[in-house]
C-alpha positions in Angstrom: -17.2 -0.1 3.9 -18.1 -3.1 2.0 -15.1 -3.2 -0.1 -11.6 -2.0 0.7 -9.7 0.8 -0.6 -7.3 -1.6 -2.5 -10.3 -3.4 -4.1 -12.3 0.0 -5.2 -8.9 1.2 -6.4 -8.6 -1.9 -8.9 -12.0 -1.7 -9.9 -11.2 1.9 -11.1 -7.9 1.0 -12.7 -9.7 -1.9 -14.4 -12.5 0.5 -15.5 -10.1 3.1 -17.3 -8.4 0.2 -19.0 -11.6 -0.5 -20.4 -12.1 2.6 -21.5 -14.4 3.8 -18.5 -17.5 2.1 -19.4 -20.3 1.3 -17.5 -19.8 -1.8 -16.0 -16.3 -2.7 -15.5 -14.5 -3.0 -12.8 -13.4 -4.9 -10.0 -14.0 -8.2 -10.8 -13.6 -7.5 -14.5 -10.6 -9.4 -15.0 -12.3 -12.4 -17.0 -14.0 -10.0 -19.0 -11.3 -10.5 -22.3 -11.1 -14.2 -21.8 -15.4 -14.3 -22.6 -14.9 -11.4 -25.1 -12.3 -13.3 -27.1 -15.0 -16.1 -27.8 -16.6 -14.7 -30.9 -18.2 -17.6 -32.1 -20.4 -17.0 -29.2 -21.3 -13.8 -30.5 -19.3 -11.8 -27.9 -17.2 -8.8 -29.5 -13.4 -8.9 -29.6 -11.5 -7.0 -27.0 -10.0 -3.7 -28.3 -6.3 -4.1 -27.7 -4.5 -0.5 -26.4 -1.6 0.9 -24.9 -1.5 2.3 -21.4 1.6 5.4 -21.1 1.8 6.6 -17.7 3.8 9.5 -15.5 6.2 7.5 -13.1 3.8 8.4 -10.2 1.1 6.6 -12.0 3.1 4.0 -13.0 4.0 3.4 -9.2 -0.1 3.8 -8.4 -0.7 1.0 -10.9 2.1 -1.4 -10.3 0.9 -1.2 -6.7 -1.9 -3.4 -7.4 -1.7 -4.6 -10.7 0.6 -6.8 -12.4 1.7 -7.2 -16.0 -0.8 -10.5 -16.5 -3.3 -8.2 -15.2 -2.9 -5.6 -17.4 -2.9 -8.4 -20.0 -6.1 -9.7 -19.5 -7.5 -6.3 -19.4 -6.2 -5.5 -23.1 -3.0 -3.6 -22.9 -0.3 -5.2 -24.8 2.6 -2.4 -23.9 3.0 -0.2 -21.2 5.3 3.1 -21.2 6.8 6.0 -19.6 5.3 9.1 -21.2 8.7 10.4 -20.7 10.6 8.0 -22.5 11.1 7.9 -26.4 7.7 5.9 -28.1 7.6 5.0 -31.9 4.4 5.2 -33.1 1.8 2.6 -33.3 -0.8 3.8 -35.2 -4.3 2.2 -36.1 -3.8 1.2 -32.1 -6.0 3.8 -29.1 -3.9 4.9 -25.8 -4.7 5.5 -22.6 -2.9 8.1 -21.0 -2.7 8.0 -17.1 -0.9 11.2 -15.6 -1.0 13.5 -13.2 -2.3 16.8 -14.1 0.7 19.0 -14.6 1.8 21.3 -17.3 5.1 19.0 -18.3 2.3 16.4 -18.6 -0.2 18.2 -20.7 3.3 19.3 -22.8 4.4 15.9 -23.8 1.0 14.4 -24.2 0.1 17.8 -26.8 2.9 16.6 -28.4 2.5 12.8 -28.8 -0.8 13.8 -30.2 0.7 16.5 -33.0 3.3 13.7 -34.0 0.3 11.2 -34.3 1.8 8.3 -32.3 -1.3 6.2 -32.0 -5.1 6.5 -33.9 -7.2 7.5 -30.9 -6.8 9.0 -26.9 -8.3 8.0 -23.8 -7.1 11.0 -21.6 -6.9 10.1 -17.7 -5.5 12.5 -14.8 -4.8 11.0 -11.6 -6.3 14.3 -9.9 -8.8 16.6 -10.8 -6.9 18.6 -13.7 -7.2 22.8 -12.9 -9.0 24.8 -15.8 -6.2 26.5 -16.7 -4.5 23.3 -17.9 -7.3 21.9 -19.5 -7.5 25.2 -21.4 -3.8 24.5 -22.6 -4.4 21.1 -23.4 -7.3 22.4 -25.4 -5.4 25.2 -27.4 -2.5 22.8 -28.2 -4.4 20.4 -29.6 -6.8 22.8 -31.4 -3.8 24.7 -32.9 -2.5 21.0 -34.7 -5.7 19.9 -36.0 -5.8 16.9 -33.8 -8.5 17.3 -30.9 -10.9 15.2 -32.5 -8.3 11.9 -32.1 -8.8 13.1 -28.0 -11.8 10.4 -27.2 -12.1 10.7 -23.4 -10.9 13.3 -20.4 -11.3 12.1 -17.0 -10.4 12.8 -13.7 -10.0 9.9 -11.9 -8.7 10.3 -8.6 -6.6 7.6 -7.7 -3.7 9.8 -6.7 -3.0 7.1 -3.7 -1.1 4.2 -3.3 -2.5 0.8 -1.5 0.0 -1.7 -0.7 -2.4 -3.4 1.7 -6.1 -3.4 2.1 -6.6 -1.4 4.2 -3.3 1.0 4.6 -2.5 3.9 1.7 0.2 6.0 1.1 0.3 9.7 -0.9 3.9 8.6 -2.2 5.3 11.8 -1.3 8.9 11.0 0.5 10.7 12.7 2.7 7.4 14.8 3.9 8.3 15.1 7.6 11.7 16.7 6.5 9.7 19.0 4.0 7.6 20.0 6.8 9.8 20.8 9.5 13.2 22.4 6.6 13.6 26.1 7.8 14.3 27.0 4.2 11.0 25.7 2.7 9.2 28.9 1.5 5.4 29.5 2.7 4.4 28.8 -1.0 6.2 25.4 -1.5 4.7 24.5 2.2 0.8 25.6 0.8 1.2 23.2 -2.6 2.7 20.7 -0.1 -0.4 20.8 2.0 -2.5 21.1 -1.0 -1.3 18.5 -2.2 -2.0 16.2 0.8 -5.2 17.5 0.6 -5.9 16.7 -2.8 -4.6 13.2 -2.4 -7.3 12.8 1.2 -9.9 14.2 -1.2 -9.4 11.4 -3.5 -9.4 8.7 -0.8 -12.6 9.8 0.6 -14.1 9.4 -3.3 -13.1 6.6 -3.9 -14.9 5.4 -0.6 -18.0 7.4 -1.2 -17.6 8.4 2.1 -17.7 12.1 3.8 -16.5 11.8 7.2 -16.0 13.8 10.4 -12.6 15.5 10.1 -10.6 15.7 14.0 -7.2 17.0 13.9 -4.7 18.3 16.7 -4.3 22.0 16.5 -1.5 24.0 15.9 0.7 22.2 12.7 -0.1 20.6 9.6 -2.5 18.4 10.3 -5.1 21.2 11.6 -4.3 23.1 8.1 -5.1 20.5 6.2 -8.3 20.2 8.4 -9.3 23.4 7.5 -8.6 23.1 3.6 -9.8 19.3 3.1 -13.3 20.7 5.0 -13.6 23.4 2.8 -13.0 21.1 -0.1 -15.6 18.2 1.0 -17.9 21.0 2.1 -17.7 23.0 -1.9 -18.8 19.5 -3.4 -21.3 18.2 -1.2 -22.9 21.7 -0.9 -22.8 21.5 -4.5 -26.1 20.1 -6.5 -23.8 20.4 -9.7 -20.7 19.1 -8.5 -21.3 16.5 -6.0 -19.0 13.9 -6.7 -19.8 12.1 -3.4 -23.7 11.7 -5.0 -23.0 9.2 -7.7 -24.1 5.5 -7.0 -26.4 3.9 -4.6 -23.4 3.2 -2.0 -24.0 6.9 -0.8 -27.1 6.2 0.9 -25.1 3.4 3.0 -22.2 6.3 3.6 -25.1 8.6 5.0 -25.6 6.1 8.5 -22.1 5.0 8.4 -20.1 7.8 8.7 -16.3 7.1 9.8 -14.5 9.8 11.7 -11.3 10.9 9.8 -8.5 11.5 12.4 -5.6 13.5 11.3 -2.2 13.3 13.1 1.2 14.8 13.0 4.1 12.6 12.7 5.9 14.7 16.0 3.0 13.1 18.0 4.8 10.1 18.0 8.3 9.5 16.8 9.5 6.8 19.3 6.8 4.0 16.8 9.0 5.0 13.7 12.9 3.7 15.4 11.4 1.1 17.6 12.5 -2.3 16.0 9.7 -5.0 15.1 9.6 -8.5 15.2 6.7 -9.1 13.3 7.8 -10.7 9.4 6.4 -7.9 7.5 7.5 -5.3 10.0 11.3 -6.9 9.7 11.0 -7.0 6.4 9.9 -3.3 5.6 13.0 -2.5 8.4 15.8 -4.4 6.8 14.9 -4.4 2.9 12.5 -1.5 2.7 9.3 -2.3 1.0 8.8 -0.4 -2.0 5.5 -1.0 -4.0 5.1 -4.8 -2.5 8.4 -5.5 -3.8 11.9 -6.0 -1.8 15.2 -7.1 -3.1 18.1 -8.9 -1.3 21.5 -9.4 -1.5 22.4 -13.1 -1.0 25.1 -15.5 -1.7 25.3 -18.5 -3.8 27.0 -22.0 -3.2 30.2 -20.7 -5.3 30.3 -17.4 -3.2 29.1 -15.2 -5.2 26.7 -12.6 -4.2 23.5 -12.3 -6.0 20.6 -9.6 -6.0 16.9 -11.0 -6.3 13.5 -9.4 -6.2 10.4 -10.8 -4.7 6.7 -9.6 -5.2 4.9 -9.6 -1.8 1.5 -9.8 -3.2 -1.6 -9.2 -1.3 -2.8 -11.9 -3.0 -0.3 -14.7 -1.6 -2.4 -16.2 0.8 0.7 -16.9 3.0 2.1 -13.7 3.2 -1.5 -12.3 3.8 -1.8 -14.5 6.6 1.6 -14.4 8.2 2.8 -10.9 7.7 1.7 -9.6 11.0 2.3 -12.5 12.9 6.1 -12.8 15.3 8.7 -14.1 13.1 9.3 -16.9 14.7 6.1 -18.1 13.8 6.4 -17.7 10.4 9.6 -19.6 10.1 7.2 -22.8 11.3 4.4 -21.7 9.1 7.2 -22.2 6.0 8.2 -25.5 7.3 4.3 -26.7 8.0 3.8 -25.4 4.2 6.9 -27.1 3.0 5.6 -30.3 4.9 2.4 -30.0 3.3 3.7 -29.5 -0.4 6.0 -32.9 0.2 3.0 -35.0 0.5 1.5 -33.4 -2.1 4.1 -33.7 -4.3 4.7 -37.4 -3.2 1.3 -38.6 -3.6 1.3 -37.2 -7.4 4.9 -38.2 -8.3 3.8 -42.3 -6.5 0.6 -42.3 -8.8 2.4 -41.2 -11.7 5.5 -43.7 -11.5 8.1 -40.7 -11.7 10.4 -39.8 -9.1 10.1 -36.1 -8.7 7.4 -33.2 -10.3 10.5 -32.6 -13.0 10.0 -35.9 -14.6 5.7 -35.6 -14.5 6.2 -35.2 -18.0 7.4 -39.0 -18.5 4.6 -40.2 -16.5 3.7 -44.1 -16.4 0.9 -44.5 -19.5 0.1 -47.5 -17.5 -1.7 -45.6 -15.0 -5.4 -45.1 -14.9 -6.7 -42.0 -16.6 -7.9 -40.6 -13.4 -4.4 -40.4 -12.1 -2.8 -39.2 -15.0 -5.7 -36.6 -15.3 -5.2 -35.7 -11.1 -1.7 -35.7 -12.0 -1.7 -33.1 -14.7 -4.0 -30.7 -13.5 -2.4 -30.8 -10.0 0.9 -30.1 -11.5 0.4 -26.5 -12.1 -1.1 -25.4 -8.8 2.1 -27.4 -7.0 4.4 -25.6 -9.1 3.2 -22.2 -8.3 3.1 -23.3 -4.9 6.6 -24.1 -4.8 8.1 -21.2 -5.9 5.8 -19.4 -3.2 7.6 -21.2 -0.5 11.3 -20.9 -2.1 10.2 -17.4 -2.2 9.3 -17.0 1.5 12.1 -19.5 2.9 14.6 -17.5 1.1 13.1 -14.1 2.5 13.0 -15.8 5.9 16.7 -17.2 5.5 17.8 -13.8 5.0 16.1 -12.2 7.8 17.7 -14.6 10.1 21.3 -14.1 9.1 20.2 -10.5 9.5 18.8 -11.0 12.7 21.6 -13.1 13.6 24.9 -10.8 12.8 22.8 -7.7 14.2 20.9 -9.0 17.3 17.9 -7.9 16.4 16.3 -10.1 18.6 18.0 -9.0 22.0 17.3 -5.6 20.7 13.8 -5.9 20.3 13.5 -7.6 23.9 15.3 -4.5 25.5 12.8 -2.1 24.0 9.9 -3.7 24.5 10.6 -3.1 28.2 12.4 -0.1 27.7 10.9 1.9 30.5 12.9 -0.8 33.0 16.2 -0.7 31.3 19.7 0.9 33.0 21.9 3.6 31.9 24.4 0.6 32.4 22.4 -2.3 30.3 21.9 0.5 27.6 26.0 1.6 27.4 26.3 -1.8 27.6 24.5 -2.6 24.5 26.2 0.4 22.8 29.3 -0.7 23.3 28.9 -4.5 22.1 30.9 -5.2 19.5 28.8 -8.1 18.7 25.8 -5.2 17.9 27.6 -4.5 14.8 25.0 -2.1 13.2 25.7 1.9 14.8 21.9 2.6 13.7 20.6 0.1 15.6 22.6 1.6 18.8 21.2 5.0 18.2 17.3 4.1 18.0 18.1 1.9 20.9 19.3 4.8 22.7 16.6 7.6 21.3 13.6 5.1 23.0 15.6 5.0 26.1 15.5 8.6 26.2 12.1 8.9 25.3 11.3 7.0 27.6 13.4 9.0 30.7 12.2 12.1 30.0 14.5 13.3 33.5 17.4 11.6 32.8 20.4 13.3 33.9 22.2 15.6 31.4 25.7 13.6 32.8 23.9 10.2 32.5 23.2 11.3 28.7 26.4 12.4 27.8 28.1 9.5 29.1 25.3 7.9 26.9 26.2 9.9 23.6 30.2 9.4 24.2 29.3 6.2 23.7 27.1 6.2 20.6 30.0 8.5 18.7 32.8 5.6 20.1 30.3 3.4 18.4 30.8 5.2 15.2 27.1 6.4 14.8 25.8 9.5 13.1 25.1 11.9 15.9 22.5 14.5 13.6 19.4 12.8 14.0 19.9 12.8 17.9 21.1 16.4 17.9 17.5 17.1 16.0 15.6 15.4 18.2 17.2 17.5 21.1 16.1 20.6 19.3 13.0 19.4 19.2 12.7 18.8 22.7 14.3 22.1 23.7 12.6 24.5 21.1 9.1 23.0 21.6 9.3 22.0 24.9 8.5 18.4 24.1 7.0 16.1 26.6 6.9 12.5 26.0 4.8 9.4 28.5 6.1 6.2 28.5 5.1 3.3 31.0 5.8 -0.6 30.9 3.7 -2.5 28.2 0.3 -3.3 29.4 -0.8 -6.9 28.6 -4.4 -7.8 27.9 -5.4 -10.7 29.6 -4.8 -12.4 32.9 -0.8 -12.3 33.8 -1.9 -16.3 34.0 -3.2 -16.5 29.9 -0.2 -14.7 28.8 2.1 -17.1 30.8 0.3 -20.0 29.3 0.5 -18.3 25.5 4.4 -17.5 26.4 5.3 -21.1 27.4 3.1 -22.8 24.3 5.0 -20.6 21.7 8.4 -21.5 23.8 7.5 -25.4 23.2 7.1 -24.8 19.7 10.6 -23.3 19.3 12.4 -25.7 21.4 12.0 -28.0 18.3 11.9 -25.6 15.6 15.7 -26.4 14.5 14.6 -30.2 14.1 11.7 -29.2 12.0 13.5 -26.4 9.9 16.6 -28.8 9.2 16.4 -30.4 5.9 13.7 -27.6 4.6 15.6 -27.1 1.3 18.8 -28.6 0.2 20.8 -25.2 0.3 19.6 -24.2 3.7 21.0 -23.5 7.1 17.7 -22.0 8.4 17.4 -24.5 11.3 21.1 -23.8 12.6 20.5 -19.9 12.4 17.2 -19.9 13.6 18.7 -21.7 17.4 20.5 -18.7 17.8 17.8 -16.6 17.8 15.6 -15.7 21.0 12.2 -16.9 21.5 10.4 -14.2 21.8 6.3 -13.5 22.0 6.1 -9.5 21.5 3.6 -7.8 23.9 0.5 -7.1 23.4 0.2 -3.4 23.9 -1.6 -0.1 22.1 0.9 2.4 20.4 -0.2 6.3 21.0 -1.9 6.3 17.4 -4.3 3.5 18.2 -5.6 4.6 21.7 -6.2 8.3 20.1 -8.3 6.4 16.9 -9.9 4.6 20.4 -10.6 7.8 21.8 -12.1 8.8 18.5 -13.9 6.1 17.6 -15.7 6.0 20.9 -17.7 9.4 20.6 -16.5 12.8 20.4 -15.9 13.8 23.9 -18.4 16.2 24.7 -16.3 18.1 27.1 -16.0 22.3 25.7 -12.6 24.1 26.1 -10.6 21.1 27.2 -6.9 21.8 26.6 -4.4 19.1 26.2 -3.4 16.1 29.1 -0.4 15.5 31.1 2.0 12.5 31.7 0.0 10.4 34.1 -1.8 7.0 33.6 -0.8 3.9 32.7 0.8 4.5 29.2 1.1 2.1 26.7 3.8 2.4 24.1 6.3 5.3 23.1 5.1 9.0 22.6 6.7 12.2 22.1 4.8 15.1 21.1 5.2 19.2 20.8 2.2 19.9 22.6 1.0 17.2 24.7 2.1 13.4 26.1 0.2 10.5 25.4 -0.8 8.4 28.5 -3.5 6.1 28.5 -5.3 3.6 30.7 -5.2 -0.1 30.2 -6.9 -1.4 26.8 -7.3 -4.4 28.8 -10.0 -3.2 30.8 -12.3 -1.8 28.1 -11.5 1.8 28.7 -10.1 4.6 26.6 -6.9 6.0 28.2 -7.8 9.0 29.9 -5.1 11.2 28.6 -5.3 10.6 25.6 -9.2 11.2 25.9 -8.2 15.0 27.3 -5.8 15.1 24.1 -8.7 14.3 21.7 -10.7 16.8 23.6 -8.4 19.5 22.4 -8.6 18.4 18.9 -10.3 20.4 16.3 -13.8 18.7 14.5 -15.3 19.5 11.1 -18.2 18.3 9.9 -18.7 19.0 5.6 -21.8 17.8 6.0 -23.6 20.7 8.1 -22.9 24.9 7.3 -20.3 26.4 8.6 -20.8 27.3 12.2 -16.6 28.1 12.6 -15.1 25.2 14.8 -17.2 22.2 16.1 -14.4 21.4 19.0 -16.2 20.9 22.3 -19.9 20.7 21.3 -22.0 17.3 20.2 -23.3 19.2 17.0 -25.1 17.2 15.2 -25.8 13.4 16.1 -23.7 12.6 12.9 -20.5 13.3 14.8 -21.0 12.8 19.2 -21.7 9.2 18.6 -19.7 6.5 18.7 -18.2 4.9 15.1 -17.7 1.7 13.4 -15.2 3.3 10.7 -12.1 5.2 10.8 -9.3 6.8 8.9 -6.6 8.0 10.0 -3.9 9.6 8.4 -0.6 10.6 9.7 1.2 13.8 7.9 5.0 13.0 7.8 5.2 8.8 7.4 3.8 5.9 8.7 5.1 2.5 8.8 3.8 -1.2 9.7 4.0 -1.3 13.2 1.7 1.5 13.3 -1.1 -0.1 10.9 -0.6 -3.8 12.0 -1.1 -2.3 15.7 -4.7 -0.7 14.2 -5.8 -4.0 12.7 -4.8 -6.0 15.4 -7.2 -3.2 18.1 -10.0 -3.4 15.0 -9.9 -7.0 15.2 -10.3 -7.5 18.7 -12.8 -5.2 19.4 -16.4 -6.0 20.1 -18.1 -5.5 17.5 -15.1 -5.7 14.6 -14.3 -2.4 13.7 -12.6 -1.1 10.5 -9.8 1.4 10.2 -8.1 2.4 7.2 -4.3 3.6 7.7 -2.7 6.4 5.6 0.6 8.4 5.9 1.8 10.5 3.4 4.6 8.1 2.7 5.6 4.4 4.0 8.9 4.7 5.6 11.3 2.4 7.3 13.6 3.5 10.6 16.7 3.9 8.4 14.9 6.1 6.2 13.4 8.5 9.3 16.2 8.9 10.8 18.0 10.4 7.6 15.8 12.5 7.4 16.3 13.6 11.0 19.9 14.1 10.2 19.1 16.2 7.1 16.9 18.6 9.3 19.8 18.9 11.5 22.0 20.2 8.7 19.7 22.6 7.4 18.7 23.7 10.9 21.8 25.0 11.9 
């Protein structure tokens, strides 16, 4: 996997937008800026429209920003759906997904002769039948010859990072588990998970080793995403997997796909991080890189602003899984930096601040003026970076501050040793002013007592409806536990390393924050980040393995070879918070180089596909083919029912570490923050009863 999903998705996107030649791609963006030169003798770019479905829309805005689409050759973008005057002697490029509303309004366009030529894209494969109406329609108004191009291009996925997609299908987990859902809504639900997987592994060129839990969703779409891989590569006709070189690399590189249900693990979806991507997707919701925050001005006033979080910002690449903390002296060591930078220019130019570079001293040497100049752009973009960033982090600590997020994150990472009394304790502080915060503090506690007492949790849930908290997502979670018999394995964090390295990494980060107010103060003129930031706790989160990333371990290290196994128990040295319908999640210490051993016997139980090899029925239990017992460098793994950034920063962090570097790529069906889960918890309740 020599490129990332994010960076074969742009070079697709980039490829339509030039029309799907040969050629393009990643990388392409300079392409129009040589093309405009035609003195040289290089053609003019061809100028076009780009009208997309809101999904599509959300696909492209994902990765690609308006200057992007610029440089590429679109000059307006649009809804399909929203009123268009026509633009004629102009070509569009439809991007949609293949639906018959779709194929309606684009018949339609086409008959009312918006635009001179059309470049036809579906973000799926589109079924006959439609293709068929789309035919007939345009047939019937005489205008099938302005159709230039039909393609499927499969880039029915979001990436908001490099290595973590999403289907964009909310509220999935609710979907799955709703009473009322019919069997046929849940089959085009699963399909469509399927068909979203499908396109994932195409745009990787990969065809990988499916394993997937039996019993719920994830096994069924097992079953249909095998059949599905296995019809194409079978195929000599329609192999899409076959095209380009990079399939002979996919041959001896083969990841291992490992599909999971979201019930497997529900405790990583409430738990409260404190990493400054993880705090931010809690409190503002990520939503296609982009957050928006309430803040108030000098007069009072309260004021709504938007922020890009671009994978492309080098400090938010590099500080988004790091302890927040951290981050806050990361933004002062960049504002530090910028201030000399900024001095040095401003003192060779005469001028007192970057404002006035404008009026620089003509006295100066030409060198200076010309450092000057051309530095002046780069600092400016730099500045608004950090203004950007310290006003994110400025937020997150009055956050932090009025809802002791910080004391609440240090109780659950040692969860397993708290009280009944330390947890009413919490509920009932007034100072903890946020009710949800109470209840996912409590549901962890739970999880992780599996005998508590039925007196100890009443006295527990008095508390939480005193508190004024919602009561149906706990209720669900109960029926859950008493319909399917849940069992959930919890133990203390595990911490790799010697009890002496982690002391000594502890007490360096400590010395950094002692001083951390000094350094802060005086950041921006507006600012108050230094005094808030003394109220909050120094804390260094432990180093631990959540359920999903010792069962990828399990995976990753060889199909065990074990036939018939049937699912573990609750023993072992867990790591983390599971709760699962079938089967608990223990696990032995990551620290020591092994795979837990329970969740070994879970992954034993799992079923295993192979598209690659004829049918033989199930390959659960037996080595197969030497494709699938060995151990992998590559792994997917996809969770049906939402995912979050604990989960995938907890991946990266194993993939890094391990020796040699592995790469995993994390998918869920949708990204989704605590607030959001446990909504849908409460909604499940409703229609449960």
């Amino acid at each position: 996997m020599d490129q990332s999903l994010r960076q074969r998705q742009i070079g697709a996107l980039v490829r339509m937008l030039h029309l799907n030649e040969d050629g393009a791609g990643f990388g392409a963006f300079d392409n129009d800026k040589a093309a405009v030169d035609s003195e040289n003798g290089v053609s003019t770019p061809i100028w076009k429209v780009l009208v997309f479905d809101s999904f599509c829309r959300d696909v492209v805005s994902t990765v690609l920003r308006v200057n992007d689409l610029r440089e590429n050759g679109v000059t307006v973008h649009m809804l399909l759906s929203s009123p268009r005057s026509p633009i004629p002697d102009v070509p569009a490029i439809y991007f949609m997904q293949p639906n018959a509303e779709n194929i309606q309004l684009i018949s339609k366009d086409i008959s009312q002769d918006l635009y001179e030529l059309y470049y036809v894209n579906f973000s799926s494969q589109l079924p006959r039948t439609l293709l068929e109406e789309f035919a007939v329609q345009t047939t019937a108004s005489g205008t099938s010859h302005q159709v230039a191009q039909v393609y499927d291009q499969y880039l029915n996925f979001l990436c908001p990072e490099e290595n973590m997609f999403s289907l964009h299908m909310p509220d999935t987990f609710e979907t799955i588990h709703n009473p009322s859902v019919s069997d046929t809504a849940m089959g085009a639900l699963i399909d469509r998970i399927v068909n979203g997987l499908f396109s994932v592994l195409l745009t990787m060129k990969t065809v990988p080793v499916i394993s997937a839990p039996r019993g719920n969703a994830a096994e069924m779409i097992a079953v249909r995403l095998d059949a599905k891989l296995r019809e194409h590569v079978m195929s000599s006709r329609n192999n899409l997997f076959s095209e380009g070189a990079e399939d002979v690399v996919a041959q001896s590189k083969r990841p291992v796909l490992v599909l999971l249900d979201r019930e497997m693990d529900l405790g990583s979806m409430l738990t409260h991080s404190w990493t400054y991507q993880g705090l931010i997707h809690d409190l503002y919701d990520i939503q296609l890189n982009q957050i928006s925050i309430s803040q108030k001005d000098d007069s009072g006033r309260t004021l709504k602003k938007s922020y890009d979080l671009n994978v492309g910002d080098s400090f938010w690449a590099n500080n988004a899984p790091l302890p927040f903390p951290e981050v806050a002296i990361g933004i002062d060591d960049a504002s530090n930096a910028f201030k000399r930078e900024a001095d040095e220019i401003t003192r060779m130019g005469g001028v007192s601040s970057l404002d006035e570079v404008s009026n620089l001293d003509m006295g100066a040497s030409t060198k200076q003026l010309q450092r000057a100049i051309t530095s002046l752009p780069e600092l400016t973009a730099r500045k608004a970076n950090i203004d950007m960033h310290m006003n994110i982090a400025t937020a997150l600590l009055d956050m932090i501050k009025d809802r002791q997020l910080d004391v609440l994150f240090q109780m659950e990472e040692q969860i397993g040793r708290q009280s009944k009394a330390s947890i009413i304790e919490a509920i009932n502080d007034p100072e903890k002013a946020n009710p949800q915060d109470k209840m996912r503090l409590y549901v962890l506690y739970m999880l992780a007592n599996e005998n508590l007492k039925q007196a100890d949790r009443d006295e527990c849930e008095a508390a939480l409806q005193a508190a004024g908290c919602d009561m149906a997502s706990l209720e669900y979670i109960n029926k859950l536990r008493r319909l399917n018999k849940m069992s959930s394995s919890i133990a203390s964090p595990s911490v790799t390393g010697s009890s002496g390295a982690a002391s000594t990494a502890s007490g360096d980060l400590l010395g950094k924050f002692s001083s951390i107010s000094n350094r802060l103060a005086g950041f921006t003129d507006s600012s108050s980040l230094g005094s808030i930031l003394s109220g909050v706790r120094n804390l260094l989160p432990t180093r631990k393995q959540l359920p999903i990333t010792r069962i990828v371990e399990s995976a990753m290290s060889g199909r065990p070879s074990v036939a018939g196994s049937s699912g573990g128990g609750n023993g072992g040295s867990g790591l983390g918070i599971g709760i699962g319908l079938r089967t608990g999640i223990g696990g032995g210490s990551a620290a020591a180089g092994g795979v837990g051993a329970s969740s070994a016997k879970m992954f034993e139980d799992f079923v295993h596909f192979d598209p690659k090899h004829a049918r033989r029925g199930n390959l659960a239990g037996s080595n197969a083919t030497s494709d699938t017992a060995g151990p992998s460098q590559d792994a997917i793994v996809f969770v049906v029912g939402g995912g979050n950034y604990i989960e995938y920063q907890n991946l990266m962090e194993f993939a890094q570490r391990a020796t040699p570097r592995k790469h995993i790529l994390y998918g869920s069906t949708d990204i989704v923050n605590a607030d959001a889960f446990l909504k849908q918890l409460a909604r499940l309740n409703q229609s449960s009863k």
